[in-house]
N, C-alpha and C positions, 0 to 999 in steps of 0.2 A: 504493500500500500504506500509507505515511505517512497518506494522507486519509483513508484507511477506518478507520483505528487513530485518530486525531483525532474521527470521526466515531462511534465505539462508543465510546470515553469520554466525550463530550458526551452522548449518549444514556443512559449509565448513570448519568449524573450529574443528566440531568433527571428517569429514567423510576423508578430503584432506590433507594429507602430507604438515607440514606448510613450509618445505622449498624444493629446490632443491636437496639436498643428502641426503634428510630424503626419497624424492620419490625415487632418486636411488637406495640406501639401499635396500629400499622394495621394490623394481622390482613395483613403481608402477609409472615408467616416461612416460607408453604410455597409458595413461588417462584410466587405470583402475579400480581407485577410482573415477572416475567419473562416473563413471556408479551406483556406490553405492547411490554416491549424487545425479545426475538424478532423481531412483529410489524412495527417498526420499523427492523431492520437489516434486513428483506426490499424495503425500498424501494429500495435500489440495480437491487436485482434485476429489480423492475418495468420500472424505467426503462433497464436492459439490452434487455429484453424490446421496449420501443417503441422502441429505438434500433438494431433490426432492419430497419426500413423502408427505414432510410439506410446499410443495409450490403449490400456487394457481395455475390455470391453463390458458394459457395464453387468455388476455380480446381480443386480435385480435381473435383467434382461435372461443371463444366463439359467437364474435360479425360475424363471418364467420355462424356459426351453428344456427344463428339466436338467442343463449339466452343471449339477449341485458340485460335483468335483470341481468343473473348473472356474467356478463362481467362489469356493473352499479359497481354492490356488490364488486368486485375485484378493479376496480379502489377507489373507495370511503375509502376500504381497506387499499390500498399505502398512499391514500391522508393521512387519520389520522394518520399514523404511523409518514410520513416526516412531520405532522404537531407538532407531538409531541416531535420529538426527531431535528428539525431542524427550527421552526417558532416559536415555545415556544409563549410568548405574544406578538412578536412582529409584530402580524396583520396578524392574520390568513386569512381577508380579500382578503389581496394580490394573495393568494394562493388559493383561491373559486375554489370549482371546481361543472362543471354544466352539464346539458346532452350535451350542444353545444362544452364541450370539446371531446369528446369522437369521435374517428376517424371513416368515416365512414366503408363501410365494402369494402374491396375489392374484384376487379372485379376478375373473376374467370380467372386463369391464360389458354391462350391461344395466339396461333403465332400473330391473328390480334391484341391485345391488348397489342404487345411490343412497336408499334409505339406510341398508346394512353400515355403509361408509359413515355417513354421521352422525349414525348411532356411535360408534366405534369411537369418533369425534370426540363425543361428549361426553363421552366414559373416563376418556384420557382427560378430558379437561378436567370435570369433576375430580377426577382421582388425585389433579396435583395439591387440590386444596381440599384432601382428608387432612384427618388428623398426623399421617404419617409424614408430609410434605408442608404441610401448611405453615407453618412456622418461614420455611428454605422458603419458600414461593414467593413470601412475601417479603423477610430480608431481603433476594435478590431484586425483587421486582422493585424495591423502596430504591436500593444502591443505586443499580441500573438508572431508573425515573430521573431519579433528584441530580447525577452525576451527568447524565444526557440532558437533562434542561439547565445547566451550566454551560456547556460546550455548544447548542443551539443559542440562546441568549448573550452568550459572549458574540456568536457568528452573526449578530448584526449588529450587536452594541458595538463594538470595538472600530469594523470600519465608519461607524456612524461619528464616533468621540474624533479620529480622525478627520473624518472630514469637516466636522465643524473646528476643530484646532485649523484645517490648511484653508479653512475658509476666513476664520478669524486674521490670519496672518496676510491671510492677501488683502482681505479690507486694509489694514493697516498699512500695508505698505501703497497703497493709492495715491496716486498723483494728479493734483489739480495746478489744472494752468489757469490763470483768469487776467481778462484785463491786459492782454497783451495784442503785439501787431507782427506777424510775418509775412515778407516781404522776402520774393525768390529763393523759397527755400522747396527745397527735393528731397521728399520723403520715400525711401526705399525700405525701410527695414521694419519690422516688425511693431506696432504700436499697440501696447498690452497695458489693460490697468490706468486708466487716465483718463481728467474730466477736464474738457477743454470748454471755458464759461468765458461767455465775456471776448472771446480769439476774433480776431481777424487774419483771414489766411488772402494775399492778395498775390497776385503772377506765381502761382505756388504750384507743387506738382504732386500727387501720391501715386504713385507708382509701383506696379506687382511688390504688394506688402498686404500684409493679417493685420486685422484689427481686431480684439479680443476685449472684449469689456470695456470699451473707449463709450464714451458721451459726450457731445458736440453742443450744449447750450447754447441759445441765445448769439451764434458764432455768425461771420459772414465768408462766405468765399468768392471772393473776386478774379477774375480771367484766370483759375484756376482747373485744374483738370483732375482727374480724379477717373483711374482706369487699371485693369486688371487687379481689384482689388477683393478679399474672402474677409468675410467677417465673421464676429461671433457676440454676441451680446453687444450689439452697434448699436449706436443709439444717435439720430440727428433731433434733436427737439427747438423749433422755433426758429430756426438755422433758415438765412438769405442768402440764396445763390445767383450771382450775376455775371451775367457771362461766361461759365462756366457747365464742364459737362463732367457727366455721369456716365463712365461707358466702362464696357464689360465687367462689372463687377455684379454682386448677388443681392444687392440693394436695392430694394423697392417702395413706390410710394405707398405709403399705408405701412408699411414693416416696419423698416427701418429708419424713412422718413417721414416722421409726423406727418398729420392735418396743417400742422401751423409752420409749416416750412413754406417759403417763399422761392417761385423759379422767375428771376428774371432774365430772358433771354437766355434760358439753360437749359442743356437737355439733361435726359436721367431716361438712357439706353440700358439697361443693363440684362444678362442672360440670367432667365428664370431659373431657379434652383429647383432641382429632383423634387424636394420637398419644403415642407412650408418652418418643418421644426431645425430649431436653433439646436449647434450642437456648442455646446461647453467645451470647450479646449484647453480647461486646467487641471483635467486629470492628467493623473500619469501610472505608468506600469508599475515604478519600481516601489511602490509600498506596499501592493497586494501580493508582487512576486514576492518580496521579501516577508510577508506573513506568512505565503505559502512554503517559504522555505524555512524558514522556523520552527512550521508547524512538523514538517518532513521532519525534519534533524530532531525533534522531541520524539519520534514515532521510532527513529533508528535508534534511539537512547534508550528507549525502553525496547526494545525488543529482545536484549539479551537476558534482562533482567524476567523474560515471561517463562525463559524457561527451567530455572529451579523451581521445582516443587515446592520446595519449603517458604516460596512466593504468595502461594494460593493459600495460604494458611487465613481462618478467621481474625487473626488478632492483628496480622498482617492487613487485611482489607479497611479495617478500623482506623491502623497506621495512614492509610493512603488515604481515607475520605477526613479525617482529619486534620492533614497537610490542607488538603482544598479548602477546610475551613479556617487555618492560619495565612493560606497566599490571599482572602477576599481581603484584606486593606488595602494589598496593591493596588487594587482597580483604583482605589482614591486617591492613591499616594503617586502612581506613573502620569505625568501630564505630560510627555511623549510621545510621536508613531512608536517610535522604536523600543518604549518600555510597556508600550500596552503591546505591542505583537512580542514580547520577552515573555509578558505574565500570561498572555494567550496559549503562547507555546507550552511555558509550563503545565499549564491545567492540561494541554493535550497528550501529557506526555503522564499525570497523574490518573486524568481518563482512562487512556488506553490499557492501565493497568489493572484499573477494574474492571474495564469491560472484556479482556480476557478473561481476568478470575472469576467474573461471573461464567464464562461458559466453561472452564476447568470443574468450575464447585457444582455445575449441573451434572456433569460428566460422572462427576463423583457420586452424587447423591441419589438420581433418579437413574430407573430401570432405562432399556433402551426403547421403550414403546414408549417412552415419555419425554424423550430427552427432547426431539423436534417438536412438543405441542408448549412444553414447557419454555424454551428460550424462542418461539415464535410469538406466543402471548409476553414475554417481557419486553421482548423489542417492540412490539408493537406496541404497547402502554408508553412504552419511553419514549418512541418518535414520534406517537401522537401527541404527547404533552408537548414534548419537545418543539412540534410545527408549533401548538396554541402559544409557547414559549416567546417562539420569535415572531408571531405575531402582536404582541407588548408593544406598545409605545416604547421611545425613547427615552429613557431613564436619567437623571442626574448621578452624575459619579457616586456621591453618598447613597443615594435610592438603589443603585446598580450594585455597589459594595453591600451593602445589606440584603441586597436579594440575594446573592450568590453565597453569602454567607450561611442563610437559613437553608438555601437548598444541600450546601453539604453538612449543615449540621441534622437533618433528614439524612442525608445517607448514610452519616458518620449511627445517629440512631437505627436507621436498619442493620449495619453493618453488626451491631455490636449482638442483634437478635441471634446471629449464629454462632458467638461464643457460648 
């Protein structure tokens, strides 16, 4: 999971235009480079596809066709492999496997045996929460819940905190011109961020250049020209144009140019845009890549640590929702991109370590006709909260620090049901 998250940030970082007018530029703001990168995360897939040749054949399918031997032979197969690469010495016992594991065959699909089916359904269900299971069902299900509506809530809170931090910062750094007179000057380069009030532009030229959050006040342009020009948040308001033209750029009356703009002796040529919607050109790539890569590198950090045994232990799980409920001050305490995608990473790297030991402690506890109905019904409770999670308004850091705090001290109490 780690490599494939390494591997779609490498790709968006070669295939996708890292900023907003680097896509304008290249005419590539209505997600044309995405097609490219699409096209490119499908290569795992291919080579799943050819890596069919050398894969056994399915032991249900066999155990259908009646060759129980070589359905035996396949299972025995898996077993030795996770025996070797995930039990190592530590008690290969636990992990026995016998013919009585081996599912039986099923009934041959027809209308009257959909009722048999979920009957069957609801036996498993009912049966995880007897007395014998119920206690585990609901421990895990509590962890599971509360630790996944941390990890959902963080995944909009966090680019949300960011973006009003890189929004705050751009207001501030805004420049107002006002009250001035240009006279033969030649605008070629990029014009971002700036309130031009009060301006007189006279024999003046804008030429193949972005204008990005600019606003024209009360301005006048005299035998001025104005051509192959892209905007983004342009704004002409009240602005007298004399003698002067409008050509090939994306600026139109009624858009771009108020009602109370003035054409004296001006034209305003310009070539119609694809579409009517403003695109924002102050995003950029490298904060989300670099979450995504943070979040990877926590993923590969924990991965060694899933596989001692002596990891999945209850007092250990306790240990870990615990932590989650000592890292919630940092949400209030990082007023950074780079230390909220820090404290992000870490929770993913605390996550991921429960939500392994949650399917290890099922492994352990419930028979095998139970094991699939049991960790289907917990992930399903957990990514359904988890949608209603992130569907939450935006949060104030304090409000966001306190929520995440109750939700692992909920897990940190489920957790403790299995001691």
């Amino acid at each position: 999971m780690a490599a494939g998250v390494l591997l779609s940030a490498g790709l968006a970082r070669a295939v996708l235009p890292p900023t907003g007018e680097r896509a304008l530029a290249d005419h590539r703001d209505h997600f044309s480079a995405w097609h490219r990168y699409l096209l490119l995360c499908t290569i795992p897939i291919l080579a799943s596809l050819i890596s069919l040749i050398w894969t056994p054949e399915s032991p249900r399918y066999l155990l259908e066709a009646g060759r129980e031997v070589d359905a035996m032979m396949v299972y025995q197969s898996v077993h030795r492999g996770n025996q070797s690469r995930a039990c190592g010495a530590c008690g290969a016992a636990e992990w026995r496997l016998s013919e009585l594991a081996l599912p039986a065959k099923r009934r041959a699909p027809a209308l009257h045996h959909v009722w048999h089916s979920f009957k069957m359904f609801w036996q498993a269900f009912f049966q995880i929460f007897s007395s014998t299971y119920r206690n585990t069902t609901i421990a895990l299900t509590g962890m599971l819940l509360f630790t996944v509506a941390i990890q959902f809530y963080l995944s909009s809170y966090i680019p949300a905190t960011v973006n009003k931090f890189e929004t705050e910062l751009y207001d501030l750094s805004k420049q107002t011109v006002q009250n001035v007179t240009y006279e033969d000057v030649h605008y070629n380069e990029t014009l971002e961020n700036i309130d031009f009030i009060d301006v007189s532009f006279k024999n003046c030229t804008f030429r193949d250049l972005l204008m990005s959050h600019v606003e024209f006040i009360n301005c006048s342009f005299v035998n001025t020209a104005l051509s192959n020009i892209r905007t983004s948040y342009t704004a002409f308001r009240g602005v007298i144009f004399v003698n002067s033209t409008v050509i090939d750029t994306d600026m139109e009356l009624g858009r771009e140019l108020d009602a109370e703009c003035v054409l004296n002796a001006s034209i305003v040529r310009g070539m119609r845009g694809e579409c009517s919607r403003r695109a924002d050109l102050r995003w950029s790539q490298n904060g989300r890549l670099a979450e995504r890569t943070y979040a990877a590198h926590a993923a590969l950090l924990a991965a060694p640590l899933l596989a001692p045994r002596a990891l999945h232990r209850p007092h250990v799980h306790v240990a870990v929702c615990a932590a989650c409920l000592l890292l919630s001050p940092s949400l209030y305490i990082a007023r950074s991109e780079t230390a909220l995608y820090i404290v992000e990473a870490v929770y993913a790297f605390l996550i991921m370590i429960i939500y392994f030991g949650v399917a290890v402690k099922i492994l352990d506890t419930y028979p095998a006709n139970l094991r699939c109905t049991a960790h289907g019904l917990m992930l399903s409770v957990a990514y359904m909260a988890g949608a209603a999670i992130r569907g939450l308004m935006d949060l104030d850091a304090i409000y966001s620090c306190l929520l995440c705090a109750y939700f692992a001290l909920m897990a940190t109490i489920s957790a403790t049901r299995l001691l």
